[in-house]
N, C-alpha and C positions, 0 to 999 in steps of 0.2 A: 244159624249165623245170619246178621242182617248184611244186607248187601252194601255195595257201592256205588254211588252215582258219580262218573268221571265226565269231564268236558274237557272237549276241544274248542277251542276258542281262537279266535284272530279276525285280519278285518279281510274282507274278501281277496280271494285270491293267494290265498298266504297257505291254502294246502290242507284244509281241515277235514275235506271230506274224505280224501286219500288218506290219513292221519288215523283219520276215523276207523278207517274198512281195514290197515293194516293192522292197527290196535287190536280191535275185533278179534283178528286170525291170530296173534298172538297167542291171545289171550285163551282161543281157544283151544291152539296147541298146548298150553301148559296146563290144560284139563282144566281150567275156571268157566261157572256157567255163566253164560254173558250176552246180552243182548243189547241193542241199536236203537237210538234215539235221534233225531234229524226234526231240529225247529228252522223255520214254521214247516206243519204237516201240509206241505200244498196238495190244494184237491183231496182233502182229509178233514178237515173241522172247518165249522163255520168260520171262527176267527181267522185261522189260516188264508179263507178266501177273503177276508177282508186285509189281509196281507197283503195278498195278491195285488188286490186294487190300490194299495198304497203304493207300492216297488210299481207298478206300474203307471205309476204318474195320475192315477185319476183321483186322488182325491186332493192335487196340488204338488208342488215339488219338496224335494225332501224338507229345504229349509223352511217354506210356507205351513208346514204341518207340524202342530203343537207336539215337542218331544212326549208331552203327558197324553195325547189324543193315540201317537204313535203307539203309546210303551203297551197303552191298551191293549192292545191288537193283537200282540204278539205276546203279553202275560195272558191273554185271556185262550189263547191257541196250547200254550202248557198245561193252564188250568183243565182246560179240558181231555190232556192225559194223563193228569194226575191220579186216578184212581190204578189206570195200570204202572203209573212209574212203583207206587207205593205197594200196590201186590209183589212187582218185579224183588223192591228191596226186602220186602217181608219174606219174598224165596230164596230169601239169600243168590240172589244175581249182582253180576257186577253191570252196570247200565255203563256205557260209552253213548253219552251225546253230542252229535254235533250242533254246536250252539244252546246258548240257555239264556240265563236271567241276564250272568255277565255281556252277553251283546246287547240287550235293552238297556243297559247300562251307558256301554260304550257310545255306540249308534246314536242312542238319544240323548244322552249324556253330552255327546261333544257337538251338537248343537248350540250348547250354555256356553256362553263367554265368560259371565260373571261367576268364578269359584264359590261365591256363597250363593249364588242361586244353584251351582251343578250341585256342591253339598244338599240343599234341600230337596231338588230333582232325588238322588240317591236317598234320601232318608224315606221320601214317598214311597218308590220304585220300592224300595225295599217290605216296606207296611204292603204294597200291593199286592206282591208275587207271594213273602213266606206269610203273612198274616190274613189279607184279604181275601188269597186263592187259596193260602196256603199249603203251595207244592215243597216240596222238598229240597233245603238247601246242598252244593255238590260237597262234597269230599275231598274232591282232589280238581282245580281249574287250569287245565293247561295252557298258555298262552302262544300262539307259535306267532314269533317276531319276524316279520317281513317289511321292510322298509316300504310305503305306500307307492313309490315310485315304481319297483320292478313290482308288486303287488297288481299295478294298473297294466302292467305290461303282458302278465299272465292273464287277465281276466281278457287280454283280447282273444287269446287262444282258445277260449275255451267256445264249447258250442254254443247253439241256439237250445235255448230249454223252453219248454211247454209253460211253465207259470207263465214267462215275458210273452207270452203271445208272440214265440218267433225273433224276438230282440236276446241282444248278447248280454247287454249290461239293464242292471235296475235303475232306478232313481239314487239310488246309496254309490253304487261303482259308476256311473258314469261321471260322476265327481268326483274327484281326487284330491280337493279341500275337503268336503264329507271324508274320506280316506285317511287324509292325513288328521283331521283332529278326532276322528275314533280310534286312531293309534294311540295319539298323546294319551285322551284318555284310559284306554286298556291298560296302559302303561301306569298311570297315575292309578288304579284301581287296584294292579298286579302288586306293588310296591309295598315292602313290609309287611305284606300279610302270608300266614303260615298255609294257607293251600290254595295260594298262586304260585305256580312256578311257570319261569319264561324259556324257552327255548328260541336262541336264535337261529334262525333256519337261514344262514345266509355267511358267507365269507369271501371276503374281499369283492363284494359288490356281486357277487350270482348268487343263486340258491344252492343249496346242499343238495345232493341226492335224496329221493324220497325213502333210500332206505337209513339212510346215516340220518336222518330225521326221525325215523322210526327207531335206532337202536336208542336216540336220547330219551325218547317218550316214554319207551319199555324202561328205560332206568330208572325213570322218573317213578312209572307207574307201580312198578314193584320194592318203591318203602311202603307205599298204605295197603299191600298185598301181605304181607309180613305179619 
């Protein structure tokens, strides 16, 4: 049997890697073989550490840097685990990633003002990842919907991580315009197509519990289990 490549997707803060690690345990309580994918691989591939240096402000700030110079960076950090994504499917594994193509998308996508230039950005991006690298498109894209405002308000919570050199937020979350039109976009990406599905993780203005976000995922995840 070939496997599955499932993604978690959203814009920071909005719960993905928790999303992620619950998924997982699910998945592997119900006896499916499954393993863990987390882009960009920091301190793992070259690209990756050219990642690094982007979210860290050194090669410019987010909007000073070409969405096509960015998309680079982080298509080229996939590419480089493409040989194990595709063993994984070929072993029949169900792959859970946190983040994929869809956030070069989003991220760099909603940089673009003008709709026909973000359509062109998307038709590139697209030739780049499944044509150029070509890695493996997902299966199933999960979207988890967090309004960018309490989105910015969790990302103060969280700690200090080793890529930022010690800082809380990247060059992407310390901006909450960056935040807010990688929503729209996600949004505008998710819409009408048959394997994006959105999850609002939110009511009446708080977040959901991390597990009542989990039981929608698992419902979600188990039509393309079937």
């Amino acid at each position: 049997m070939h496997g599955k490549l499932i993604v978690i997707t959203g814009i920071d803060g909005s719960g993905k890697t928790v999303q992620t690690k619950l998924l997982c345990e699910q998945l592997l309580k119900e006896g499916h073989p499954v393993v863990n994918t987390d882009f960009p691989q920091y301190g793992k591939t070259f690209f990756a550490d050219m990642v690094t240096k982007y979210l860290n402000g050194e090669l410019g700030s987010a909007d000073s840097v070409s969405p096509y110079l960015a998309s680079l960076l982080y298509a080229g950090d996939r590419w480089e685990a493409k040989e194990q994504i595709n063993n994984w499917l070929k072993d029949g594994k169900i792959i859970v990633s946190n983040r994929y193509v869809c956030d070069n998308a989003a991220h760099q996508g909603g940089k673009i003002a003008s709709p026909a230039e973000k359509e062109k950005f998307y038709k590139w991006l697209d030739k780049l990842e499944y044509h150029v690298f070509a890695i493996p498109r997902a299966d199933l894209n999960i979207l988890l919907y967090v309004p960018a405002e309490i989105a910015y308000q969790l990302i103060e919570k969280k700690e200090q991580r080793a890529y930022l050199a010690g800082k809380k937020k990247d060059i992407h979350e310390e901006d909450i315009n960056h935040m807010r039109y990688a929503q729209q976009t996600f949004m505008e990406i998710a819409k009408g197509k048959k394997d994006w599905v959105t999850i609002d993780c939110t009511k009446n203005g708080a977040m959901l519990s991390e597990q009542t976000i989990a039981e929608k995922v698992w419902h979600v995840v188990q039509n393309i289990l079937k």
